[in-house]
VOGU-3710 file (C-alpha; in Angstrom, 3 decimals, decimal comma):
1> xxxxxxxxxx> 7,026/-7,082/-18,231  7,246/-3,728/-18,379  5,235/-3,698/-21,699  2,500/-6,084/-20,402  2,191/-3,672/-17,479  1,378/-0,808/-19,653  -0,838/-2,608/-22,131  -3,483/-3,779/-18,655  -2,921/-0,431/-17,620  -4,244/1,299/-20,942
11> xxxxxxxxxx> -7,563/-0,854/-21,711  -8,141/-0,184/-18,454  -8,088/3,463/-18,969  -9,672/3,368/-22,467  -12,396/1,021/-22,287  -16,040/1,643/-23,104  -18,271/3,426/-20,827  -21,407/1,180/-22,104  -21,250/-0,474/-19,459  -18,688/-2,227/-16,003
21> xxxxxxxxxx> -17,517/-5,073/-18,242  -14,454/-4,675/-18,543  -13,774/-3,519/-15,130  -15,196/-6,437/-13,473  -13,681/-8,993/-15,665  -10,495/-6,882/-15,148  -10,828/-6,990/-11,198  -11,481/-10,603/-11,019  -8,339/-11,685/-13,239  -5,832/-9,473/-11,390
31> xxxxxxxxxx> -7,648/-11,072/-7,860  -7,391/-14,306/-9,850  -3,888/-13,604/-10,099  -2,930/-13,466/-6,410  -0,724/-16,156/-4,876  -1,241/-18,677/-7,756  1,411/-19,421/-10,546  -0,772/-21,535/-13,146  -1,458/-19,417/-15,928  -4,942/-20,963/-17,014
41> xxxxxxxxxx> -7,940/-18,992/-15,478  -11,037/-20,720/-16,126  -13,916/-18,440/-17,114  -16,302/-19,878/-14,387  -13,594/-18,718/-11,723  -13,711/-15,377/-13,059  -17,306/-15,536/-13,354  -17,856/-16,448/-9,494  -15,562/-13,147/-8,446  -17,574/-10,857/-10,945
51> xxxxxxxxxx> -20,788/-11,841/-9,261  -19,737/-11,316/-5,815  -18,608/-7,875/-6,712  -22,061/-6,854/-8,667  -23,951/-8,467/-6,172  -22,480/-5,958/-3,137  -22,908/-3,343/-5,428  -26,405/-4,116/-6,057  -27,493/-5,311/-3,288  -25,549/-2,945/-0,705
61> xxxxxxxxxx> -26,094/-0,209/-2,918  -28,539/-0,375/-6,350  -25,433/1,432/-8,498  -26,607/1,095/-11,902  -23,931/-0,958/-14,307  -24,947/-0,062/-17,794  -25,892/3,492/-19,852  -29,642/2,205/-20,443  -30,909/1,497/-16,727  -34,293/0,043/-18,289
71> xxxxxxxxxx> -32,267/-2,674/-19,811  -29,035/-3,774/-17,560  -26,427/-5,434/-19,253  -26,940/-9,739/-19,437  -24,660/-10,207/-16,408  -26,660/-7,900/-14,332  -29,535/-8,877/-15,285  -28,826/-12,533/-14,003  -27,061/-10,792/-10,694  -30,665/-9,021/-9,811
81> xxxxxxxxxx> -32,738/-11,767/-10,319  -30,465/-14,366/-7,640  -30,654/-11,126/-5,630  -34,694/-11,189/-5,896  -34,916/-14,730/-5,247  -32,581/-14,382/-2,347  -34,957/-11,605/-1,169  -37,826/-14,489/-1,258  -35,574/-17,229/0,554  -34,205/-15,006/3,383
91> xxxxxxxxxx> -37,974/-13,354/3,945  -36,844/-9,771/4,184  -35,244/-7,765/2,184  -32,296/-7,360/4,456  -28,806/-7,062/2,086  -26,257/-9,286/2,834  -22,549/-9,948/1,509  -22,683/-12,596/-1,207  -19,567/-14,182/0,709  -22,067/-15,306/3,215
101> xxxxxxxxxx> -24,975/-16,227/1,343  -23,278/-17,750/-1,528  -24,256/-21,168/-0,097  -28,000/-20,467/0,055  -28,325/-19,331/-4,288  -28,661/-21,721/-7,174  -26,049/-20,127/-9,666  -26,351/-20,868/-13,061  -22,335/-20,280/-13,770  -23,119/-22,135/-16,979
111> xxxxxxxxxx> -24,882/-19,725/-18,253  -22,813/-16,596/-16,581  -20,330/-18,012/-18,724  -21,796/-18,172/-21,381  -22,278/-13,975/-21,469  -19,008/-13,535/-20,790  -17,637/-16,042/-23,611  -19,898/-13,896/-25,907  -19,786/-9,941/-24,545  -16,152/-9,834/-22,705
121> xxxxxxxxxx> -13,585/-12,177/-23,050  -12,317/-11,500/-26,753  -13,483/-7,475/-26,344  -11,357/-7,047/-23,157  -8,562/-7,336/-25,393  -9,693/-4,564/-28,205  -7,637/-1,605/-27,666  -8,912/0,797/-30,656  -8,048/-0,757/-33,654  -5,666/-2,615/-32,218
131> xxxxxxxxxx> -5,700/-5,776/-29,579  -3,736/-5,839/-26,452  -1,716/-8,782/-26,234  -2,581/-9,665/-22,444  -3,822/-13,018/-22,790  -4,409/-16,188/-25,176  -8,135/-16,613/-25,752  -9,345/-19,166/-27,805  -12,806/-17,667/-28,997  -15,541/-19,711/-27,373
141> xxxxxxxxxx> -13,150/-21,547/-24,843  -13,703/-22,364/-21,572  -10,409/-20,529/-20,333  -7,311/-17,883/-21,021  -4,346/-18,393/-20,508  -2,107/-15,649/-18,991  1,689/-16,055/-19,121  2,067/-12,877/-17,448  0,009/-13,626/-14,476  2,915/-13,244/-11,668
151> xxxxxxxxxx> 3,087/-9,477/-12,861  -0,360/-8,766/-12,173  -0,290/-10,674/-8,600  2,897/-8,344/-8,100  1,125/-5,123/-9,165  -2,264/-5,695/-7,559  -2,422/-2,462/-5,375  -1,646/-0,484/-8,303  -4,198/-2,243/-10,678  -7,124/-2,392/-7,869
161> xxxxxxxxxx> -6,646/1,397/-7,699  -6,813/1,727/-11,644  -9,610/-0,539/-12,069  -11,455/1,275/-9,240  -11,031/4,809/-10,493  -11,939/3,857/-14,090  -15,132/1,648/-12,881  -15,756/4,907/-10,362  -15,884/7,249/-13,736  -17,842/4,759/-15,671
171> xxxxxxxxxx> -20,717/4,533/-13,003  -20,675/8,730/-11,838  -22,489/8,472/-16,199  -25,202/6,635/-14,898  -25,524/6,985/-11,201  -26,361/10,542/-9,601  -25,822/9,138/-5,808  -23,046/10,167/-3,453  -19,400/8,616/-2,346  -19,795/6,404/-5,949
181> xxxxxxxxxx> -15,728/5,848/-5,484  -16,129/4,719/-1,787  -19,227/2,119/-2,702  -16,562/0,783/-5,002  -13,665/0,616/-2,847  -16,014/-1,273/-0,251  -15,645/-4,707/-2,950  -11,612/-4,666/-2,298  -10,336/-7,646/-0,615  -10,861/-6,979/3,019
191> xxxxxxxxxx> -12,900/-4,150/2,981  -16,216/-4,995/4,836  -19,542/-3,156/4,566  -20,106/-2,014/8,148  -23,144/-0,092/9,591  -22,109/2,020/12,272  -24,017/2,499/15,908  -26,361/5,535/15,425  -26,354/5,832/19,443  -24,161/8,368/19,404
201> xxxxxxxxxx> -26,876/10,867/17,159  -29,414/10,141/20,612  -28,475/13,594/22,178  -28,616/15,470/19,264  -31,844/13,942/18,078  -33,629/14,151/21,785  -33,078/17,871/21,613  -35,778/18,705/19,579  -37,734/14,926/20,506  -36,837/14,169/23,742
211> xxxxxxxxxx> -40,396/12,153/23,872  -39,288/10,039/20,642  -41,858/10,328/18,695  -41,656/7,890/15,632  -41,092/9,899/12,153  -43,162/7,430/10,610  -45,963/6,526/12,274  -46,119/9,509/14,326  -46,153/7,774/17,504  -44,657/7,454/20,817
221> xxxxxxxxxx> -41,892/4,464/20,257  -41,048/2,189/23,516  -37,231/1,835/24,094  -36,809/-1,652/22,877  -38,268/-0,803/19,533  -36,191/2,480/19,212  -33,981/3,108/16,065  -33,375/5,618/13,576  -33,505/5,988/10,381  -32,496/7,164/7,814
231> xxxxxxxxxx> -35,253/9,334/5,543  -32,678/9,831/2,187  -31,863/5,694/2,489  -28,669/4,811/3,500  -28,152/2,630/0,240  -28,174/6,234/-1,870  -26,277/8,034/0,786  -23,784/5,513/2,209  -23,137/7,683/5,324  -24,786/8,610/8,356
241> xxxxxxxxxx> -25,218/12,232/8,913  -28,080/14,503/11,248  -29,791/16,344/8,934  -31,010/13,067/7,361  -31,895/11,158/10,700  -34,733/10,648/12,550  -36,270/8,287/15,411  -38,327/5,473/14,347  -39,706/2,009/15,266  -37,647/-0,833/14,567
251> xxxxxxxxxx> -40,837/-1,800/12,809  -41,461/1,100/10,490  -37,770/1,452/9,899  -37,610/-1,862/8,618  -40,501/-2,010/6,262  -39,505/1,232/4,767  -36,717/-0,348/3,398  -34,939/1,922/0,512  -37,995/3,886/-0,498  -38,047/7,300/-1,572
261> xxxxxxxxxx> -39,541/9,739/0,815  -42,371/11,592/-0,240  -42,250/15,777/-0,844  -44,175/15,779/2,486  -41,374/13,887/4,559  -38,733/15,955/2,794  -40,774/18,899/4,047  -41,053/17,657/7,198  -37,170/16,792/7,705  -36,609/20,744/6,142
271> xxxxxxxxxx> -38,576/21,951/9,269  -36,829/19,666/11,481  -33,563/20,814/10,678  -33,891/24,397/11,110  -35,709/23,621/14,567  -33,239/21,486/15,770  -29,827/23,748/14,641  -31,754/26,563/16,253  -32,170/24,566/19,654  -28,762/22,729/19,389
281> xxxxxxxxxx> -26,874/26,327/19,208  -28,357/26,495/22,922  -26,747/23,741/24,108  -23,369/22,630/25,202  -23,500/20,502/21,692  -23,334/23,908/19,872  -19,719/23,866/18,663  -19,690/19,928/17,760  -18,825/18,619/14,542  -22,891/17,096/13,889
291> xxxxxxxxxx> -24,209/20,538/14,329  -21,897/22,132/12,172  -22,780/19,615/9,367  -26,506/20,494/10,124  -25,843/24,284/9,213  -23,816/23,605/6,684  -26,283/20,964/5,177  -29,099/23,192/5,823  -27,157/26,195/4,125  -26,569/24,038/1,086
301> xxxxxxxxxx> -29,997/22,487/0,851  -28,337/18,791/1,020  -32,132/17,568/1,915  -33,826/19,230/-1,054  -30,342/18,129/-3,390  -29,950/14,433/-2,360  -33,848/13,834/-2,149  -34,246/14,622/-6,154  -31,132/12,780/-6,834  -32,367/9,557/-5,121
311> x> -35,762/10,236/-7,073
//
């Protein structure tokens, strides 16, 4: 048992950094594992949980899976293109969980499976020059079988965190945006992707635009299309933060959608920073913990850093 342990443990810790592979099929068989005592794991099963996962990645968050970002890996490549045509079905380009619109896609597991049967299943197992002895795998078969499987349902905690901070390494060589380790903790069982209420930036952001001026358009915005947004897009950032919020209309907001902002926004947002700091150190908001995160963004040129990393 003990052996086994060890053995899932060290692929996971020496495997490729071509690409998420084996950390996806990894995550999926110990989930797999979880409250079920047949040792046969079809491929398709593991094929449905790998999707979800790179879908709210993708989706949620555009973290790229493979070292040649002009040509994802197979899997991906499959995972963007039910994302796109999801995109056309909903309308907008609004992400959503896959748990919820799961229903709405026309999967091709068939052929899912058919990637992994040729790029994972039978390499999971290559340790060096060696194989790990994890699981039976008929080359080309449909399924593995896993006589082990009750020690991977009993050590789940312990492999999710593995399997996490090896997948977190793997993407920091291709990804430059923030919190990389907390975008992949967000695909654990349970975990939802939440947007918080950005009501509570309003008195900080009327300080220096009490008349709410859109940062878009430039115009006046009516209090039933008020919102802010976010100039670095949350999908890069992941976090909500002042020095990267403005007021806009619901309208602009939305048909922004993740796009880079130009050298003249970023310019813009600069100027509003320093004006705003200066006027918030005025007010009775001077020692909260938003306008010390402005100085200290503003003193470590977060706008000017995060803006060329998104680029």
């Amino acid at each position: 048992m003990t052996n086994f342990l060890n053995q899932f443990l060290l692929v996971i810790q020496n495997s490729s950094v071509d690409n998420t592979y084996k950390m996806a099929w990894a995550r999926a068989i110990v989930e797999l594992s979880i409250n079920r005592t047949e040792p046969r794991i079809y491929l398709e099963e593991i094929a449905k949980v790998m999707l979800r996962n790179y879908w709210n990645q993708t989706i949620f968050f555009d973290l790229v899976q493979g070292s040649n970002p002009s040509k994802p890996p197979e899997f991906i490549k499959e995972v963007k293109y039910l994302i796109n045509s999801f995109y056309v079905i909903q309308g907008t380009q609004i992400p959503k969980r896959f748990e919820l619109v799961e229903h709405l896609l026309d999967i091709n597991y068939k052929k899912l499976v058919s990637i992994l049967k040729r790029d994972v299943s039978w390499r999971f197992l290559n340790l060096g020059n060696e194989k790990a002895e994890l699981y039976f795998y008929e080359q080309g078969a449909d399924f593995i079988l896993l006589e082990n499987i009750q020690v991977l349902a009993q050590n789940s905690s312990l492999l999710f965190d593995s399997i996490n901070f090896r997948w977190t390494q793997i993407l920091e060589q291709f990804n430059t945006s923030p919190r990389v380790a907390k975008k992949v903790k967000s695909m654990d069982l349970g975990e939802s992707i939440r947007r918080k209420s950005l009501r509570p930036f309003w008195p900080y952001l009327d300080v220096t635009n009490s008349k709410r001026i859109c940062f878009i358009c430039r115009n006046p915005i009516h209090e039933d299309q008020l919102s802010i947004d976010h100039v670095i897009p949350w999908s890069f950032m992941y976090s909500d933060d002042l020095w990267n919020l403005v007021y806009a209309h619901k309208g602009c907001n939305s048909q922004k959608l993740n796009v880079i902002p130009s050298q003249l926004d970023i310019e813009r947002l600069n100027s509003r920073n320093e004006k705003l700091l200066k006027q918030l150190k005025q007010t009775e908001l001077a020692n909260k913990k938003h306008t010390h995160e402005l100085e200290l963004a503003i003193n470590q040129n977060y706008v000017e850093k995060f803006w060329i990393s998104a680029k």
